[in-house]
C-alpha positions as CSV (number, residue, x, y, z in Angstrom):
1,X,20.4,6.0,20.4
2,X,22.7,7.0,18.0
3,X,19.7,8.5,16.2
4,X,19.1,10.7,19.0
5,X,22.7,11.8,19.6
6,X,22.8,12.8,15.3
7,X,19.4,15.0,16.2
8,X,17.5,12.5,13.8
9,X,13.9,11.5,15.0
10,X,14.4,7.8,16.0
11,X,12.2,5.7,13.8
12,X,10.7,2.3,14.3
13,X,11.5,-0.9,12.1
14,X,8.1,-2.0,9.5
15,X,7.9,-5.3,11.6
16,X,7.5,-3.2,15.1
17,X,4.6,-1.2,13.8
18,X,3.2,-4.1,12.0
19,X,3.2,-6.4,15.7
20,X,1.5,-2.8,17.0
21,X,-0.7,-3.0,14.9
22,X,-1.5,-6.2,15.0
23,X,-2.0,-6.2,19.0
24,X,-4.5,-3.1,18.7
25,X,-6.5,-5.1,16.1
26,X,-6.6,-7.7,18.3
27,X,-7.1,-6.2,21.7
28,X,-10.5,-4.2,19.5
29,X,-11.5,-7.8,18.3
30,X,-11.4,-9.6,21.7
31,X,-13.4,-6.2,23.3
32,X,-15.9,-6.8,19.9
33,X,-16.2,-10.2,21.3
34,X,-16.9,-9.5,24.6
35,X,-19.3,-6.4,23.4
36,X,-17.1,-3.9,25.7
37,X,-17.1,-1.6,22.1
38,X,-19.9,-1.3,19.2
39,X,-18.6,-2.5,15.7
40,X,-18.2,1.6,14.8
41,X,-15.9,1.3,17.9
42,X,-14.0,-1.5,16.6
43,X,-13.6,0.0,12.9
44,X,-12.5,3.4,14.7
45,X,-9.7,1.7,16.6
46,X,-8.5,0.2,13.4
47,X,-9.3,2.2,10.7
48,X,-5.5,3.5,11.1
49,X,-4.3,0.0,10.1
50,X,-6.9,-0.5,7.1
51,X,-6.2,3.0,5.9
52,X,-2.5,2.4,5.8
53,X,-2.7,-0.9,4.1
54,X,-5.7,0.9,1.3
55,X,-3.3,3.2,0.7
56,X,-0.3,1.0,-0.1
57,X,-2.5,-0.8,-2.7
58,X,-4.1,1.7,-4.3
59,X,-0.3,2.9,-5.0
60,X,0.6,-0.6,-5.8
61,X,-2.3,-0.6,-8.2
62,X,-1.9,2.8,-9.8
63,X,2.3,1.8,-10.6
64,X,1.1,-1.3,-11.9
65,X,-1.7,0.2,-14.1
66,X,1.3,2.9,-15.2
67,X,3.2,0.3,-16.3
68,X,0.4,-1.6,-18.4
69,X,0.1,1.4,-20.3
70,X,3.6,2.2,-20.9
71,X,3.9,-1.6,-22.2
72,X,0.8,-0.5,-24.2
73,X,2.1,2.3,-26.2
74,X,5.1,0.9,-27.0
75,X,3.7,-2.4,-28.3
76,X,1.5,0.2,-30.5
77,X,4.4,2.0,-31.7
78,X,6.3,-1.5,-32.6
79,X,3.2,-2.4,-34.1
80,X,3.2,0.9,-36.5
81,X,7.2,0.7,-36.9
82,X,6.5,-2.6,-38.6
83,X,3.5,-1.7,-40.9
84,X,5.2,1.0,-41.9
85,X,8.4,-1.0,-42.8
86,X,6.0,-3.5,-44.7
87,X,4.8,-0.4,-46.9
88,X,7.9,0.9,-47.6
89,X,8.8,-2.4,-49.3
């Protein structure tokens, strides 16, 4: 409420959205089951979930794969520091 009286838009907690989501994936599986909706129906009703989830990997991925090459270059560079202290000597 206090949200509301500070003219914020109230937001919901991760683990509320993730039990919403949850019931709507499960509410489509049981209607797969019972062949109320077609499998395009199914992946429709929870392509919002799956998206959301791609999404957070692909970030995960593309931070991690950042950081691989940051680790890279500097190992090069340390790598060329020391060969060029050996030469100097």
């Amino acid at each position: 409420m206090s949200q509301l009286n500070d003219g914020l838009t109230p937001t919901r907690t991760a683990r509320v959205k993730f039990m919403n989501n949850s019931f709507k994936i499960k509410s489509s599986q049981d209607k797969l089951d019972l062949e109320l909706i077609t499998i395009k129906g199914f992946l429709l009703r929870c392509s919002h979930s799956v998206s959301g989830y791609e999404a957070r990997m692909r970030n995960w991925t593309t931070l991690v794969h950042r950081r691989c090459l940051a680790e890279n270059r500097h190992e090069a560079r340390a790598a060329d520091n020391r060969m060029n202290n050996q030469s100097e000597e």
